[in-house]
BAMAR-148769 format. One line per 2 residues: their letters; for each residue x, y, z of N, C-alpha, C. Coordinates in steps of 0.2 Angstrom, whole numbers. Example, Ala and Ser with C-alpha at 12.3 -4.5 7.8 and 13.67 -1.06 7.14 Angstrom:
2
AS = 66,-28,39,62,-22,39,66,-16,39 ~ 64,-11,35,68,-5,36,64,0,39
***
This chain:
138
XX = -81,97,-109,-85,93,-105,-81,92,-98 ~ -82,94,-91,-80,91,-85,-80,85,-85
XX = -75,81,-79,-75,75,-79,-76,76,-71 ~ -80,79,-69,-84,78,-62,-89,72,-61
XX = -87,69,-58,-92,65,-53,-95,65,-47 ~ -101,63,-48,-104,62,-40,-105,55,-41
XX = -109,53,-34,-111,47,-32,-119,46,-30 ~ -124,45,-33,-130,45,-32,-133,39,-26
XX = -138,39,-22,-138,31,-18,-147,33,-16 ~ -150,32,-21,-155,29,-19,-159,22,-17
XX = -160,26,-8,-164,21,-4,-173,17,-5 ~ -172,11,-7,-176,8,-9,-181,3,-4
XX = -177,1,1,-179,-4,5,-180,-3,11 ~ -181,-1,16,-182,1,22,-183,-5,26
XX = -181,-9,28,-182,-14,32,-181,-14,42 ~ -181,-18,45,-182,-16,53,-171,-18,56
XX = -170,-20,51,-163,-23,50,-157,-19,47 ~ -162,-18,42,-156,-15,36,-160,-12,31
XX = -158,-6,28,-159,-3,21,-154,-3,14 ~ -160,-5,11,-156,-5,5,-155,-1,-1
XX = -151,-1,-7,-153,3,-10,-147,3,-18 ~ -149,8,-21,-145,7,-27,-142,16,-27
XX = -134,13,-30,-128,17,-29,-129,19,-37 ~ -128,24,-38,-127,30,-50,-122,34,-45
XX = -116,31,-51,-109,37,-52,-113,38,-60 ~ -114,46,-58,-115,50,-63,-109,56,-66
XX = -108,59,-72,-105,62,-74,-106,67,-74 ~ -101,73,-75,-103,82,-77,-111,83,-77
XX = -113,77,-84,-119,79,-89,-126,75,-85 ~ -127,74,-78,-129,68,-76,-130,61,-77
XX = -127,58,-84,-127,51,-86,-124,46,-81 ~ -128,41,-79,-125,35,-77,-119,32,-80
XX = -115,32,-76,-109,28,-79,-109,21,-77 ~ -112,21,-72,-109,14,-67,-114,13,-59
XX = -117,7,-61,-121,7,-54,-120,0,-48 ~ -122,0,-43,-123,-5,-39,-129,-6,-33
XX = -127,-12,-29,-131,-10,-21,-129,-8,-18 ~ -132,-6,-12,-130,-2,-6,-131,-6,0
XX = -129,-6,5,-134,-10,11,-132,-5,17 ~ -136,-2,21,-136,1,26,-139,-4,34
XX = -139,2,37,-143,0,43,-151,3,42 ~ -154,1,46,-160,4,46,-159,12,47
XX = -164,18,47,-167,22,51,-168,22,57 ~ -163,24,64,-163,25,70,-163,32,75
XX = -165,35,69,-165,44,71,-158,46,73 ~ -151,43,67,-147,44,66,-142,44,73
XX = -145,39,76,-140,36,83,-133,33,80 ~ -128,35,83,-123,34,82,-121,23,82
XX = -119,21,76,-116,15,77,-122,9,76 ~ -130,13,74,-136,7,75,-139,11,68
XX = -139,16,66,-143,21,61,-139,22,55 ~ -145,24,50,-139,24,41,-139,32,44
XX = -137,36,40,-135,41,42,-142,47,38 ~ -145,54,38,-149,58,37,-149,58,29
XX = -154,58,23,-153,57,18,-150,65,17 ~ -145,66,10,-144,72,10,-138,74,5
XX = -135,79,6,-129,77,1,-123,80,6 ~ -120,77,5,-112,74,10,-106,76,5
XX = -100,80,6,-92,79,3,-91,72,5 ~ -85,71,0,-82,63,1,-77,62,-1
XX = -71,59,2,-67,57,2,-63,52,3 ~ -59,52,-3,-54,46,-2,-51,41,3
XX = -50,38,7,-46,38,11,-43,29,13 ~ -39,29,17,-35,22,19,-34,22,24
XX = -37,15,26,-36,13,36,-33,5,34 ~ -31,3,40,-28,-5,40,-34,-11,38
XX = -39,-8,41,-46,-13,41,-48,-13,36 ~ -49,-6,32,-53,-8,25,-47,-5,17
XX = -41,-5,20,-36,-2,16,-42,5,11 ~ -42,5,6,-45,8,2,-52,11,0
XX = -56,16,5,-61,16,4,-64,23,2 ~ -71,24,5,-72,34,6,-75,34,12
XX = -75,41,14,-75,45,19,-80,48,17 ~ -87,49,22,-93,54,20,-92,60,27
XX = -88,64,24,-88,71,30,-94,74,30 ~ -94,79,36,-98,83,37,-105,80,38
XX = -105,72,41,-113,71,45,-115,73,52 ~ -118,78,53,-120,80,57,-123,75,64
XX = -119,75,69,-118,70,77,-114,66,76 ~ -111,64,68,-108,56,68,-99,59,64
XX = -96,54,67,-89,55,64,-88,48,58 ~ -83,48,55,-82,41,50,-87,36,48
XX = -90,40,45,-95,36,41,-92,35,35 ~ -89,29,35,-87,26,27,-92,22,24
XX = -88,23,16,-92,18,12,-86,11,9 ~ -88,7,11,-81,1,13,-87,-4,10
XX = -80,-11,9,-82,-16,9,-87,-19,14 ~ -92,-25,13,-94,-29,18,-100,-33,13
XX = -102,-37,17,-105,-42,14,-115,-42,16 ~ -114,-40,22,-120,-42,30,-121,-35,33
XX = -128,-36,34,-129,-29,39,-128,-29,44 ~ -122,-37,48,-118,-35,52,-111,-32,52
XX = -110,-33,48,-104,-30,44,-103,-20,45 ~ -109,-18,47,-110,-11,45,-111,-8,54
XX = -106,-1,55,-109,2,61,-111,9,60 ~ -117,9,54,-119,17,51,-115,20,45
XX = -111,12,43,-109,14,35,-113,11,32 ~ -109,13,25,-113,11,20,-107,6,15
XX = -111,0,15,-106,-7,10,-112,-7,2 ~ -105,-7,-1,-108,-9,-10,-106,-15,-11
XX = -110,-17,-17,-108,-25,-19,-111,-24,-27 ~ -112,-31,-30,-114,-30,-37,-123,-34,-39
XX = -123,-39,-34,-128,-40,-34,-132,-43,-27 ~ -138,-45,-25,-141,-44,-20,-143,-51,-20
XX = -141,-56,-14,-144,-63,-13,-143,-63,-4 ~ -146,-69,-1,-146,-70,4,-139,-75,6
XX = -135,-73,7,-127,-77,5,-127,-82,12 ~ -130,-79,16,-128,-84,22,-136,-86,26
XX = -142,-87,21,-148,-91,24,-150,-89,30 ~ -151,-82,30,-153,-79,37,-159,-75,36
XX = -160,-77,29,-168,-73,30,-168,-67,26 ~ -163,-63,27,-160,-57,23,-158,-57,18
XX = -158,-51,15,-152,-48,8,-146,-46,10 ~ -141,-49,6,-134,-46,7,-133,-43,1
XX = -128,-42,1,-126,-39,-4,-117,-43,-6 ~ -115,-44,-14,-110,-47,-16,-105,-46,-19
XX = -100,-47,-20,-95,-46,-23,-92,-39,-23 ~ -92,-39,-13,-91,-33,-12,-85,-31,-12
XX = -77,-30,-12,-74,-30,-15,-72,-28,-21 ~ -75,-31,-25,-74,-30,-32,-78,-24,-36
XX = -84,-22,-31,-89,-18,-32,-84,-9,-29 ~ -78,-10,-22,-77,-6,-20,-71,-2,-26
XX = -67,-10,-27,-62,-8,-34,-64,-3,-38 ~ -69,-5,-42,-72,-1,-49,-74,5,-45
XX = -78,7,-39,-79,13,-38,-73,19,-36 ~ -67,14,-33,-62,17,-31,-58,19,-38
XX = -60,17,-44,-57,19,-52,-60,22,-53 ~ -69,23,-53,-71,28,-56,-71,35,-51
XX = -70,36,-46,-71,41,-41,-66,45,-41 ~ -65,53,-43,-60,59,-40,-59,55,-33
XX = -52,59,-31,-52,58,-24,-57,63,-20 ~ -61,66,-22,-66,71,-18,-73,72,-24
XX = -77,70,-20,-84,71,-25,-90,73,-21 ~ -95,72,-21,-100,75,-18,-105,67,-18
XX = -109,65,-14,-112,59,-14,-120,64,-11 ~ -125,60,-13,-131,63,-13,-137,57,-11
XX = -140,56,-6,-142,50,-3,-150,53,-3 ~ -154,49,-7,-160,51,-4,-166,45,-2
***
């Protein structure tokens, strides 16, 4: 048995602000191992820094900056450069990335869905994720 992973993220919610959606780290065999939210930005015809990115499948990559120390990298999006998947809590929090959390509430009374315990959601995906896997977004 391979011990390949991907990362599944289907989009549920399409709203004028934000999209949302549920993240499956699946295995070789495609079994669920471990799932979460997602929060994106809307669909903006994939404009840079206002738009979630084209549904599809993307390489992915480990990677480390000062601002989100420990996160992943979605290469190869066609017009956009660094699109991560990092912590954050708000769909303002996001410029065309994508933030996972563990459960979905309105944290800060604005009307919206956020997304929680983001941090701790990023940890477990950064333990269960090769440094390179393939993510699949539809």
């Amino acid at each position: 048995m391979s011990t390949t992973r991907q990362l599944n993220i289907e989009r549920i919610d399409h709203g004028t602000k934000q999209t949302m959606g549920k993240a499956y780290v699946t295995d070789a065999d495609g079994f669920s191992m471990y799932d979460c939210w997602t929060l994106e930005l809307p669909w903006r015809e994939n404009q840079i820094k206002i738009s979630c990115i084209p549904a599809g499948e993307y390489p992915v990559t480990k990677r480390w900056s000062r601002k989100f120390n420990q996160h992943f990298h979605i290469r190869d999006v066609e017009g956009r450069t660094y699109i991560l998947i990092h912590p954050g809590n708000y769909y303002t929090d996001i410029q065309g990335c994508i933030v996972v959390g563990t459960d979905l509430t309105d944290i800060n009374d604005d009307g919206l869905i956020d997304v929680t315990h983001s941090g701790d959601t990023m940890d477990e995906l950064l333990e269960l994720m090769p440094n390179k896997f393939n993510l699949t977004i539809v």
